[in-house]
Biotite code that builds the C-alpha atoms (Angstrom):
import biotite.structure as struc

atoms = struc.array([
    struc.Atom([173.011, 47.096, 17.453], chain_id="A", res_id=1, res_name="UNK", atom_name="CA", element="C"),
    struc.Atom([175.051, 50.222, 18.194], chain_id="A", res_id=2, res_name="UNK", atom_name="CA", element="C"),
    struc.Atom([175.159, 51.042, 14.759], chain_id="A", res_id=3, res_name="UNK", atom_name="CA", element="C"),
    struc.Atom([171.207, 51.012, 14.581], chain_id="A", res_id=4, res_name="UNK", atom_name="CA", element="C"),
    struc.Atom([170.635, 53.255, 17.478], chain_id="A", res_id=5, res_name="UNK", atom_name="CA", element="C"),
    struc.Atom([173.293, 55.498, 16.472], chain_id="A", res_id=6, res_name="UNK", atom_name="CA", element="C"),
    struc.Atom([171.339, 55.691, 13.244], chain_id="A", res_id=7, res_name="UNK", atom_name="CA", element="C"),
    struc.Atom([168.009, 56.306, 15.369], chain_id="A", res_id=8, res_name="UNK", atom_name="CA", element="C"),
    struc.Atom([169.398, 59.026, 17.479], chain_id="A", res_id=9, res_name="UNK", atom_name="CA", element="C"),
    struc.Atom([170.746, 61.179, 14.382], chain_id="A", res_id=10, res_name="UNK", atom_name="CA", element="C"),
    struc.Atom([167.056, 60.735, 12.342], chain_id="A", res_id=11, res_name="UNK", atom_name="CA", element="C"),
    struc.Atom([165.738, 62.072, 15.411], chain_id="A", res_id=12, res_name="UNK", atom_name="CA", element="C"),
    struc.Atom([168.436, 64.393, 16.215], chain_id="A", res_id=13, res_name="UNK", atom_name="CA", element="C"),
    struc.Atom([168.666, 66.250, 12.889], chain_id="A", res_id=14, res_name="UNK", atom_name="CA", element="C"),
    struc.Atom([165.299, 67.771, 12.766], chain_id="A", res_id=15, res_name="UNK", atom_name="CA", element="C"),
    struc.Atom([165.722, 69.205, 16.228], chain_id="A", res_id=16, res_name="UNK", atom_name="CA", element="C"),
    struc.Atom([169.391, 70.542, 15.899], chain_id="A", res_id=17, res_name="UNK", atom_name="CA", element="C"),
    struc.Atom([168.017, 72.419, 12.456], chain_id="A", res_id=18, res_name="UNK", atom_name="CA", element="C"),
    struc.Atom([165.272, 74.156, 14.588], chain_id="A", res_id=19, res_name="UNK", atom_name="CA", element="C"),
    struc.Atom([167.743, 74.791, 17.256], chain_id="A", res_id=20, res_name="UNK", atom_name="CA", element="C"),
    struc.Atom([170.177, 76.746, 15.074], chain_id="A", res_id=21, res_name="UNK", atom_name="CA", element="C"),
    struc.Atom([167.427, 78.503, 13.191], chain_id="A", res_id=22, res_name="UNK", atom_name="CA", element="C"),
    struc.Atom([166.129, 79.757, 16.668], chain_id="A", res_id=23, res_name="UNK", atom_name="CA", element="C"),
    struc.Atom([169.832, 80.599, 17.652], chain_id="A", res_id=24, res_name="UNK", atom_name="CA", element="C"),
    struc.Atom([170.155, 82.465, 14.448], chain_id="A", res_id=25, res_name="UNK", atom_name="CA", element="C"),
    struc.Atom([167.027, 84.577, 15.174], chain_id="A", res_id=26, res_name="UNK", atom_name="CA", element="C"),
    struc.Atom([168.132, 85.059, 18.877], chain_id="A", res_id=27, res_name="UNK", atom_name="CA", element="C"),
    struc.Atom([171.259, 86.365, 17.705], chain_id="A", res_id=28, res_name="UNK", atom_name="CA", element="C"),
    struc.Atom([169.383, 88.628, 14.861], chain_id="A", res_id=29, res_name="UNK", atom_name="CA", element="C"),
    struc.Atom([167.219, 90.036, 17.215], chain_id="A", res_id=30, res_name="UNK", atom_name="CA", element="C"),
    struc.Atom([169.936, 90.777, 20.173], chain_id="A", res_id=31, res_name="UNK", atom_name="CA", element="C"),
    struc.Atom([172.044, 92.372, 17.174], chain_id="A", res_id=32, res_name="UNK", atom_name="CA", element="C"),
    struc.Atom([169.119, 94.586, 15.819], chain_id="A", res_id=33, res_name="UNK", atom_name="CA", element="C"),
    struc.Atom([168.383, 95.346, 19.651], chain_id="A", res_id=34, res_name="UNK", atom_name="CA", element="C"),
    struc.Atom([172.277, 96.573, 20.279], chain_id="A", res_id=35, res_name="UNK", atom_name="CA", element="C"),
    struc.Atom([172.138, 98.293, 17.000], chain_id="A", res_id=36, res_name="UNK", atom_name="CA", element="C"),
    struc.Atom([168.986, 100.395, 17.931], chain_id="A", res_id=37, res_name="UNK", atom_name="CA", element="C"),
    struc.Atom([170.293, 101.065, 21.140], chain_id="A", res_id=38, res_name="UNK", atom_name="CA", element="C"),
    struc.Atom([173.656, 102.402, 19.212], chain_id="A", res_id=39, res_name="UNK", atom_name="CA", element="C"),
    struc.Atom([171.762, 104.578, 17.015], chain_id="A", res_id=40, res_name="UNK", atom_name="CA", element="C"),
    struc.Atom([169.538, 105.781, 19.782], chain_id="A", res_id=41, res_name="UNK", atom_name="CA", element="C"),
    struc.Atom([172.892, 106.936, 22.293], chain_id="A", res_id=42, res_name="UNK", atom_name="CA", element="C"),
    struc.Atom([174.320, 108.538, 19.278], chain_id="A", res_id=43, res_name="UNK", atom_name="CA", element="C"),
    struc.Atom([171.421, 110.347, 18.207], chain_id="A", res_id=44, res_name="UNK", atom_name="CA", element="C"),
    struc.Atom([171.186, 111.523, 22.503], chain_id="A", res_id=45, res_name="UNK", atom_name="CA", element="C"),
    struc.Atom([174.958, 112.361, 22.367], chain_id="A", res_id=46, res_name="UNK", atom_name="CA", element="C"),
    struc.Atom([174.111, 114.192, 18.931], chain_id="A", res_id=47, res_name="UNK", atom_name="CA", element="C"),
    struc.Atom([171.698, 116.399, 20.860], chain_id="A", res_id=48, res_name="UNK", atom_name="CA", element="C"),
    struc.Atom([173.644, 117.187, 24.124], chain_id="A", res_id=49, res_name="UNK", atom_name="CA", element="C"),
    struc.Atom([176.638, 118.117, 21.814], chain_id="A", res_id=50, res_name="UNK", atom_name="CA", element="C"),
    struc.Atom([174.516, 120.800, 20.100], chain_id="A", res_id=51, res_name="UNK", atom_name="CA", element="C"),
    struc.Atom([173.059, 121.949, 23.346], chain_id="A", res_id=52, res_name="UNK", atom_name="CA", element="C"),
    struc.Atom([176.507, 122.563, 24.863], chain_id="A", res_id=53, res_name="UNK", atom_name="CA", element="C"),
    struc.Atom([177.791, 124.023, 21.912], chain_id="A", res_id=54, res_name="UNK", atom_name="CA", element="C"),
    struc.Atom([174.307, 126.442, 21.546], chain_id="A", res_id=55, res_name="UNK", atom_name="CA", element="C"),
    struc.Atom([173.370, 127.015, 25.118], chain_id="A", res_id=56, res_name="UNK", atom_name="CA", element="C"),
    struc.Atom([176.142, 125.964, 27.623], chain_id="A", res_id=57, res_name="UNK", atom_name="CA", element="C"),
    struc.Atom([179.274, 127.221, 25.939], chain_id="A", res_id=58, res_name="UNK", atom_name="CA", element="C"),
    struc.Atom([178.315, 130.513, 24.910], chain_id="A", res_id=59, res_name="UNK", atom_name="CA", element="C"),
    struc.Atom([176.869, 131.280, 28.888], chain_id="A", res_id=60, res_name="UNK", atom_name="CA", element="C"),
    struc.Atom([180.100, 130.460, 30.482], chain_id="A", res_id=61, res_name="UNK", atom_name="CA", element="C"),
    struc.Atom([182.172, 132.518, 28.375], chain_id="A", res_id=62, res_name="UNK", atom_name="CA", element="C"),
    struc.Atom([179.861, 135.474, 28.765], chain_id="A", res_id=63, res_name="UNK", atom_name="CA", element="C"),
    struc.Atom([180.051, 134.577, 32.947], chain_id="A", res_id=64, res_name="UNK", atom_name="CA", element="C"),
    struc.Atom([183.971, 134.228, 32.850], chain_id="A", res_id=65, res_name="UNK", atom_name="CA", element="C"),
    struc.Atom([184.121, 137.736, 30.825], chain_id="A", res_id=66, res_name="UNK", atom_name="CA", element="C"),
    struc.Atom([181.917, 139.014, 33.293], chain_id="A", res_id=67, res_name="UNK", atom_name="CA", element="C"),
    struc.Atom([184.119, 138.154, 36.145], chain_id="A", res_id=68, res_name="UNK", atom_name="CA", element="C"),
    struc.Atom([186.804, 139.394, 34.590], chain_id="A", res_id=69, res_name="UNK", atom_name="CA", element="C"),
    struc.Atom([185.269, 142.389, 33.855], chain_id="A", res_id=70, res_name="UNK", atom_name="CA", element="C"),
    struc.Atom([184.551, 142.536, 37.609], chain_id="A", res_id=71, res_name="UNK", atom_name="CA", element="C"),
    struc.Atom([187.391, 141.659, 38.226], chain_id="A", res_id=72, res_name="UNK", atom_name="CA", element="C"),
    struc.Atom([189.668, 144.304, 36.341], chain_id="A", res_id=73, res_name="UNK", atom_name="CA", element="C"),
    struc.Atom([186.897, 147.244, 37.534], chain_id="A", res_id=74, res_name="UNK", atom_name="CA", element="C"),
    struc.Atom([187.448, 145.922, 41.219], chain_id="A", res_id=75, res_name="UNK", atom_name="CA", element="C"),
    struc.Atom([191.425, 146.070, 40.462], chain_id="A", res_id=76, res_name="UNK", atom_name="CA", element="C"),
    struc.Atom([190.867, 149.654, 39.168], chain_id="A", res_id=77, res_name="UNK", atom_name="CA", element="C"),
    struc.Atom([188.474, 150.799, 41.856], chain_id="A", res_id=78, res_name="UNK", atom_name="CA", element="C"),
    struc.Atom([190.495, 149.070, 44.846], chain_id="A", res_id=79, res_name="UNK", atom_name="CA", element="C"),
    struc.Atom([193.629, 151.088, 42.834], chain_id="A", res_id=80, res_name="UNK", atom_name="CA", element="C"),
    struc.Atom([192.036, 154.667, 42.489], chain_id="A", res_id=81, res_name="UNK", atom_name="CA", element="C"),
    struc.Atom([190.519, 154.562, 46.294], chain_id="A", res_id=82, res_name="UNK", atom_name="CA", element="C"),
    struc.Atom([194.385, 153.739, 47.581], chain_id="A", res_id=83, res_name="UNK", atom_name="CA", element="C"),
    struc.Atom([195.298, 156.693, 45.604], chain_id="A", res_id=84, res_name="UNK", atom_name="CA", element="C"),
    struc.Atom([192.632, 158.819, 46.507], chain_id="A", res_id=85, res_name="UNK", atom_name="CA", element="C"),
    struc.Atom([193.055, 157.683, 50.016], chain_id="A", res_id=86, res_name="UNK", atom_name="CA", element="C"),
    struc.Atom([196.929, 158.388, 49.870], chain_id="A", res_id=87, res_name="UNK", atom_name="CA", element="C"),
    struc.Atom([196.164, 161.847, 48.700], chain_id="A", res_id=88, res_name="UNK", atom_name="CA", element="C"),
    struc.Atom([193.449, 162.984, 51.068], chain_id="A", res_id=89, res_name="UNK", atom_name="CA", element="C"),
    struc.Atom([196.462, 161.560, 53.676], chain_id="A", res_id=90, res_name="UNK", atom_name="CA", element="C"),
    struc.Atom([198.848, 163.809, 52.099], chain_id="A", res_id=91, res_name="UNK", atom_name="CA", element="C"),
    struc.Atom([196.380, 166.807, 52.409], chain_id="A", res_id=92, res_name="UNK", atom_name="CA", element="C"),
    struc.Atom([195.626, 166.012, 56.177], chain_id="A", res_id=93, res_name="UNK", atom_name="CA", element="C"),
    struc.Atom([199.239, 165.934, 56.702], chain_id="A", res_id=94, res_name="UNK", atom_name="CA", element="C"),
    struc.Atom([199.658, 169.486, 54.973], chain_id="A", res_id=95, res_name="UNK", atom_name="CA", element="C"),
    struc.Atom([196.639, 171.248, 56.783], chain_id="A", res_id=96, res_name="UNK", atom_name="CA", element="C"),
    struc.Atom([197.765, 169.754, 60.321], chain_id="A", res_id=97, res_name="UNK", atom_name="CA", element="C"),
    struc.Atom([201.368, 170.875, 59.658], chain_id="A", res_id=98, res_name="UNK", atom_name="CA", element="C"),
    struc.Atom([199.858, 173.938, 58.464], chain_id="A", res_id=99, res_name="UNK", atom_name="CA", element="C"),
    struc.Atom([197.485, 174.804, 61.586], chain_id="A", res_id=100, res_name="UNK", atom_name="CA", element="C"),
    struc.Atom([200.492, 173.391, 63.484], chain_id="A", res_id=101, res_name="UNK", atom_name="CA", element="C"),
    struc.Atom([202.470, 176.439, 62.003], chain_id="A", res_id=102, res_name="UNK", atom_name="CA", element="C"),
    struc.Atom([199.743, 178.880, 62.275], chain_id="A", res_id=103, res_name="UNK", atom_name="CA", element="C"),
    struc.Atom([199.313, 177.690, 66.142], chain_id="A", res_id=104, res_name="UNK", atom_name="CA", element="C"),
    struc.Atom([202.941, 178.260, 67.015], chain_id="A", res_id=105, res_name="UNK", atom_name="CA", element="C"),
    struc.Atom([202.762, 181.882, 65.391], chain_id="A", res_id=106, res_name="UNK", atom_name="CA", element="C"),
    struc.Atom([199.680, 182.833, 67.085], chain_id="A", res_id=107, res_name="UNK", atom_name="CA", element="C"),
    struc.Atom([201.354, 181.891, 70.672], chain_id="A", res_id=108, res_name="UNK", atom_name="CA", element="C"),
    struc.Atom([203.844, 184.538, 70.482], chain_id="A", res_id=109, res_name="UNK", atom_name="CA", element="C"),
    struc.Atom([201.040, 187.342, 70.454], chain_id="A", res_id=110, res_name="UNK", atom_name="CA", element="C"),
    struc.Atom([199.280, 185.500, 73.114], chain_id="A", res_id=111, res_name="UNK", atom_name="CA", element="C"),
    struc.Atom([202.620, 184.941, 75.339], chain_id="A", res_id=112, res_name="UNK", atom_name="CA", element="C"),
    struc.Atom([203.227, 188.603, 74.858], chain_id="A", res_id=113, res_name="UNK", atom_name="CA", element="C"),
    struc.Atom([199.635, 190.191, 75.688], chain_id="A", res_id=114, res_name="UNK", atom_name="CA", element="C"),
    struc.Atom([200.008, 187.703, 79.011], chain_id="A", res_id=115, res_name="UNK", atom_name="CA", element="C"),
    struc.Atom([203.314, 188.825, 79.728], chain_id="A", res_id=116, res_name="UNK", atom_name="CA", element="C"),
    struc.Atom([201.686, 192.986, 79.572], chain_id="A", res_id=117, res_name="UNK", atom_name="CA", element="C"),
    struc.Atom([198.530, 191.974, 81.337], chain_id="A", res_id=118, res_name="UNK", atom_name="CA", element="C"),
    struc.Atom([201.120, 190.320, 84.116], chain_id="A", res_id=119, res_name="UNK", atom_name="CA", element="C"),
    struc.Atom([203.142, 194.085, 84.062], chain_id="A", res_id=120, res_name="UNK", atom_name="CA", element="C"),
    struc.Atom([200.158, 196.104, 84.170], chain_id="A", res_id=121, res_name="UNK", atom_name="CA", element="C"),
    struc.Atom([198.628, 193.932, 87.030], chain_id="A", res_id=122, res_name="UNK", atom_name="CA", element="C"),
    struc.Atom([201.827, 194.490, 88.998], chain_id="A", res_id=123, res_name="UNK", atom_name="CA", element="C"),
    struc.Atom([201.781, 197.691, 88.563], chain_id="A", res_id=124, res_name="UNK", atom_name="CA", element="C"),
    struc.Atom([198.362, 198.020, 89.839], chain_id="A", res_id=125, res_name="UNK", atom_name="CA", element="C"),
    struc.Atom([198.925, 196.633, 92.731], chain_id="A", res_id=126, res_name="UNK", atom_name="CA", element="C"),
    struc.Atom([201.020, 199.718, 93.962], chain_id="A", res_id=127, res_name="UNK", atom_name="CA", element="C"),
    struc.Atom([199.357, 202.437, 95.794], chain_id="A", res_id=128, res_name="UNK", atom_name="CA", element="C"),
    struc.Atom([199.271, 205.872, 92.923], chain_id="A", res_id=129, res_name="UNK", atom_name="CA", element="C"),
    struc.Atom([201.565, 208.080, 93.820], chain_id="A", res_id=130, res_name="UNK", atom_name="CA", element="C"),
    struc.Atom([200.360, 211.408, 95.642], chain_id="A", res_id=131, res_name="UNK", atom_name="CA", element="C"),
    struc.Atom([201.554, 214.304, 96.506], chain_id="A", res_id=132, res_name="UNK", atom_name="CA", element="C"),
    struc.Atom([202.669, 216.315, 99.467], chain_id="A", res_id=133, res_name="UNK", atom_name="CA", element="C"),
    struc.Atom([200.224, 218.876, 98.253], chain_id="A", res_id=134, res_name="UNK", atom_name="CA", element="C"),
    struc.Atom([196.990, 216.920, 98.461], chain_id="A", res_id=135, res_name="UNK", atom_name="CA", element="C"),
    struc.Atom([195.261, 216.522, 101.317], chain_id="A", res_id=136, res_name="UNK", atom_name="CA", element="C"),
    struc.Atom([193.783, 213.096, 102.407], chain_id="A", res_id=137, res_name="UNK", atom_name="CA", element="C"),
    struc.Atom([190.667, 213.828, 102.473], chain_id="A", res_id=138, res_name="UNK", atom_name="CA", element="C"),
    struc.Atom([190.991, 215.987, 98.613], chain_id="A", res_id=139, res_name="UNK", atom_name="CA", element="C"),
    struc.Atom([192.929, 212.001, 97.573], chain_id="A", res_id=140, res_name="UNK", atom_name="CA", element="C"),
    struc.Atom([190.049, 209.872, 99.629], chain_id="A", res_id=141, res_name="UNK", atom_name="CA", element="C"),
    struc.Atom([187.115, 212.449, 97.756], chain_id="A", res_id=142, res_name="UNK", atom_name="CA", element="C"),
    struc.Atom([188.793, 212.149, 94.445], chain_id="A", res_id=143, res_name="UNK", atom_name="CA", element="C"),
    struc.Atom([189.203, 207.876, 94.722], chain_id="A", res_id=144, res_name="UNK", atom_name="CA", element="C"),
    struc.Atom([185.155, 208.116, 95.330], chain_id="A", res_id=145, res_name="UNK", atom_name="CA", element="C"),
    struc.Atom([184.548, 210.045, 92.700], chain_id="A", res_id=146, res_name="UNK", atom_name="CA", element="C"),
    struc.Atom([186.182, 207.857, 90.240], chain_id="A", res_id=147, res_name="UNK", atom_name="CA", element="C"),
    struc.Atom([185.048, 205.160, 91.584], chain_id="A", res_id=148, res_name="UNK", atom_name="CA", element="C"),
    struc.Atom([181.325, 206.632, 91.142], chain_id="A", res_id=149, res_name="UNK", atom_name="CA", element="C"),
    struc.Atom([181.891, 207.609, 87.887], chain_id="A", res_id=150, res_name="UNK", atom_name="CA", element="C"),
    struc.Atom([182.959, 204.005, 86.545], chain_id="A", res_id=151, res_name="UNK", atom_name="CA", element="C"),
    struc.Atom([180.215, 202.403, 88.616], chain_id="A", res_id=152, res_name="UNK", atom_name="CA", element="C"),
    struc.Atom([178.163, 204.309, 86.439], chain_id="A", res_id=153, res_name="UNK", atom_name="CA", element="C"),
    struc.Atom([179.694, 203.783, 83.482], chain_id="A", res_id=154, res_name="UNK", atom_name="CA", element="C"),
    struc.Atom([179.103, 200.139, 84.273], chain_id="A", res_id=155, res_name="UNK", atom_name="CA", element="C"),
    struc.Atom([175.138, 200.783, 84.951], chain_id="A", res_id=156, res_name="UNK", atom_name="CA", element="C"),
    struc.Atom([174.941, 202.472, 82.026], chain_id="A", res_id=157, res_name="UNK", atom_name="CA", element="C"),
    struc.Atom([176.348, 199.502, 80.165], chain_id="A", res_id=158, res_name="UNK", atom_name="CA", element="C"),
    struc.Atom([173.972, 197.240, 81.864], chain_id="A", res_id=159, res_name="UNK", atom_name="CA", element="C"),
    struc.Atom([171.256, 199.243, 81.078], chain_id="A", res_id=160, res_name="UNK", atom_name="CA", element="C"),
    struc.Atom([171.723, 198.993, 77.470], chain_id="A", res_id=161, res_name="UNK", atom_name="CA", element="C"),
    struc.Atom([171.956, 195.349, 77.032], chain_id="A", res_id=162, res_name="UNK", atom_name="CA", element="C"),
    struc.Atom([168.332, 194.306, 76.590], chain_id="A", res_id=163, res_name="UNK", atom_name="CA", element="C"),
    struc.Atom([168.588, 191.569, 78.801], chain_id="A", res_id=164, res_name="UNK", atom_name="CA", element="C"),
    struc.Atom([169.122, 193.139, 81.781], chain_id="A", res_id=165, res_name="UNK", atom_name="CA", element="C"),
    struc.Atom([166.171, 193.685, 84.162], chain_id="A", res_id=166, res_name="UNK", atom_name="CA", element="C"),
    struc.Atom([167.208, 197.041, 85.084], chain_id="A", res_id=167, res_name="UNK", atom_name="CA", element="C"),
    struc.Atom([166.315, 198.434, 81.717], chain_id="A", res_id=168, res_name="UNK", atom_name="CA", element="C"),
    struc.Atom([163.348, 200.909, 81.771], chain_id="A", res_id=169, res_name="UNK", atom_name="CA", element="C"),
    struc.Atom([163.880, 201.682, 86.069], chain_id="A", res_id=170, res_name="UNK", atom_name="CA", element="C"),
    struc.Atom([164.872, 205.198, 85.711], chain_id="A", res_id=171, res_name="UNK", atom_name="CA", element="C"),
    struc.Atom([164.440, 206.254, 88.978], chain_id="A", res_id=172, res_name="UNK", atom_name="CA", element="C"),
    struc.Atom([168.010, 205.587, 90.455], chain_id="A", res_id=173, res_name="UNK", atom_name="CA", element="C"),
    struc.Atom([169.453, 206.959, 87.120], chain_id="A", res_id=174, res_name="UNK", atom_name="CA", element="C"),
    struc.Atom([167.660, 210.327, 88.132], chain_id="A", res_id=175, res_name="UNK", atom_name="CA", element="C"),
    struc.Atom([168.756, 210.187, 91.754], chain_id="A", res_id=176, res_name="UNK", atom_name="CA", element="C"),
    struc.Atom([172.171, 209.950, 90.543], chain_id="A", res_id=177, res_name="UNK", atom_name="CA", element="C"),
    struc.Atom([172.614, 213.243, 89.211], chain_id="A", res_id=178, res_name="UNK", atom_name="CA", element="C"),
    struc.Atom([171.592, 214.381, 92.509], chain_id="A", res_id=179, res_name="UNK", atom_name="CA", element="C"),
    struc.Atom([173.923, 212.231, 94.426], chain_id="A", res_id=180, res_name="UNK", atom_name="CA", element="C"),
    struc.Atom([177.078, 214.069, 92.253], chain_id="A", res_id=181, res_name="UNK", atom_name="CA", element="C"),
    struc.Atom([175.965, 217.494, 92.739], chain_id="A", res_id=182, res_name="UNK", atom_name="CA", element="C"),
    struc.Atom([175.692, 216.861, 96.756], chain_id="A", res_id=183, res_name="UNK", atom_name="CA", element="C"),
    struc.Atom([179.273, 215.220, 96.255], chain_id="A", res_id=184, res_name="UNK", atom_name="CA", element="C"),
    struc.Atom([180.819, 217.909, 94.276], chain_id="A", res_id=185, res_name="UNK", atom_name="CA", element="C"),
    struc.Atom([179.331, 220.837, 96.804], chain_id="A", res_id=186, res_name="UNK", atom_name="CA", element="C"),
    struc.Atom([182.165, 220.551, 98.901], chain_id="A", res_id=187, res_name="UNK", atom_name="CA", element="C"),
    struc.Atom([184.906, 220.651, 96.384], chain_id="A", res_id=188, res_name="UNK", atom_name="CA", element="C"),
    struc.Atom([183.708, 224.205, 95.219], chain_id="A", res_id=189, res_name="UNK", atom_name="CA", element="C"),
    struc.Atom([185.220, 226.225, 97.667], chain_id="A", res_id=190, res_name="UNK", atom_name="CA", element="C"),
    struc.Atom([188.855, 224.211, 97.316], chain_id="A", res_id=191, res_name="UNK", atom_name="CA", element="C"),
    struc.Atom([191.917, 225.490, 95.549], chain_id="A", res_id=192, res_name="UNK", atom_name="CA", element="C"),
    struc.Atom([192.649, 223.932, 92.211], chain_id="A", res_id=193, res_name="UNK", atom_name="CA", element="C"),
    struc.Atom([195.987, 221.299, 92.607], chain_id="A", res_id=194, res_name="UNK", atom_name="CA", element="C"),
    struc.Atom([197.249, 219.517, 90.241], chain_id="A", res_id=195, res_name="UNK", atom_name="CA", element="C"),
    struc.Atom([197.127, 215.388, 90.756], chain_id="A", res_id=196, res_name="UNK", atom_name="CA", element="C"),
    struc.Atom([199.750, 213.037, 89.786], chain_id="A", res_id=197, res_name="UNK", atom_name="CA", element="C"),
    struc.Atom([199.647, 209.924, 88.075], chain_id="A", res_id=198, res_name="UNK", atom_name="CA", element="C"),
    struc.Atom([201.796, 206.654, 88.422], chain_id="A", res_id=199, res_name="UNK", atom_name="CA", element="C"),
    struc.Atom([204.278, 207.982, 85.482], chain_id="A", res_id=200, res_name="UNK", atom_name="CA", element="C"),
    struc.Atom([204.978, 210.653, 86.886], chain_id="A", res_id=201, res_name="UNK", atom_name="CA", element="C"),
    struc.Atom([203.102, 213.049, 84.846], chain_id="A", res_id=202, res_name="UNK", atom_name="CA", element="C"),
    struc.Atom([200.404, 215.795, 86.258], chain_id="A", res_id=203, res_name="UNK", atom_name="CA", element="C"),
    struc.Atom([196.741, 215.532, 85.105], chain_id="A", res_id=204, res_name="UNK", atom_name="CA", element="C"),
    struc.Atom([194.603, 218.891, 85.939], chain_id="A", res_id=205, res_name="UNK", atom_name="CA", element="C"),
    struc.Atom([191.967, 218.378, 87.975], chain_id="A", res_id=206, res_name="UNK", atom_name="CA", element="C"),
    struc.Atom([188.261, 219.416, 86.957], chain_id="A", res_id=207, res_name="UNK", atom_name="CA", element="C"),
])
């Protein structure tokens, strides 16, 4: 009995195990032509993203890393020239200060020195001039006026000059002036002629 149905099962078997390895066989076919495809495919992608780097990508980055260092060494060069350039405009500004510095000093001595004779002759005009036992005070009080007269005029005429001044065209007090000397000088016609002295010690001659 169990060699019958052993017999049974492979009569039945057979036919179904030879459809079962020809649909393995064409499973496996097709999976194999699919990986293959997919092979060919990837290598044909890689193909074209090798070319693309070498055509496109590659040449672009070395043209931006010689650009930077292009920049680069130009920046260097700049960044070097301005320190110099900045180094010798210090330099200069060191000479010219030391050099107005120099010129300053020498002009103070000049400066110190007209002070020092402005000082002396201011000091010296604060004394009284010296007069003499000849002159009368009313001859050294007549001849103080009149030079004080004479440089108040001198002063007017100055003003009178400068076109600013608002006195410029009024010649009415310039003609009364004239007037105002001769009435002043009247008196001193009749006097004798002495001589005055001055501060050095020297005589002037009196007009």
């Amino acid at each position: 009995m169990a060699n019958v149905g052993s017999g049974k099962f492979e009569q039945i078997a057979a036919p179904l195990a030879g459809e079962l390895l020809t649909s393995l066989e064409q499973e496996h076919s097709r999976e194999v032509l699919a990986l293959y495809e997919e092979q060919v495919r990837l290598r044909e992608e890689l193909r074209r993203v090798v070319d693309i780097m070498q055509r496109e990508v590659l040449p672009r980055e070395r043209q931006l890393h010689d650009m930077f260092e292009k920049l680069n060494d130009a920046f260097t060069t700049s960044t070097a020239q301005l320190r110099r350039r900045q180094d010798e405009m210090h330099s200069h500004a060191q000479q010219a200060s030391q050099q107005h510095e120099r010129a300053r000093k020498h002009l103070m001595s000049p400066m110190e020195e007209t002070e020092n004779e402005l000082t002396r002759i201011q000091s010296m005009l604060a004394h009284p001039p010296v007069t003499s036992s000849d002159l009368s005070p009313q001859l050294i009080t007549q001849v103080n006026q009149q030079v004080a007269q004479s440089v108040h005029q001198g002063s007017g005429a100055l003003r009178s000059s400068d076109p600013r001044s608002p006195t410029r065209g009024n010649n009415q007090p310039q003609r009364q002036q004239p007037q105002q000397q001769q009435q002043q000088q009247q008196p001193t016609r009749g006097m004798p002629m002495s001589p005055v002295y001055s501060s050095n010690g020297g005589a002037m001659s009196r007009r």
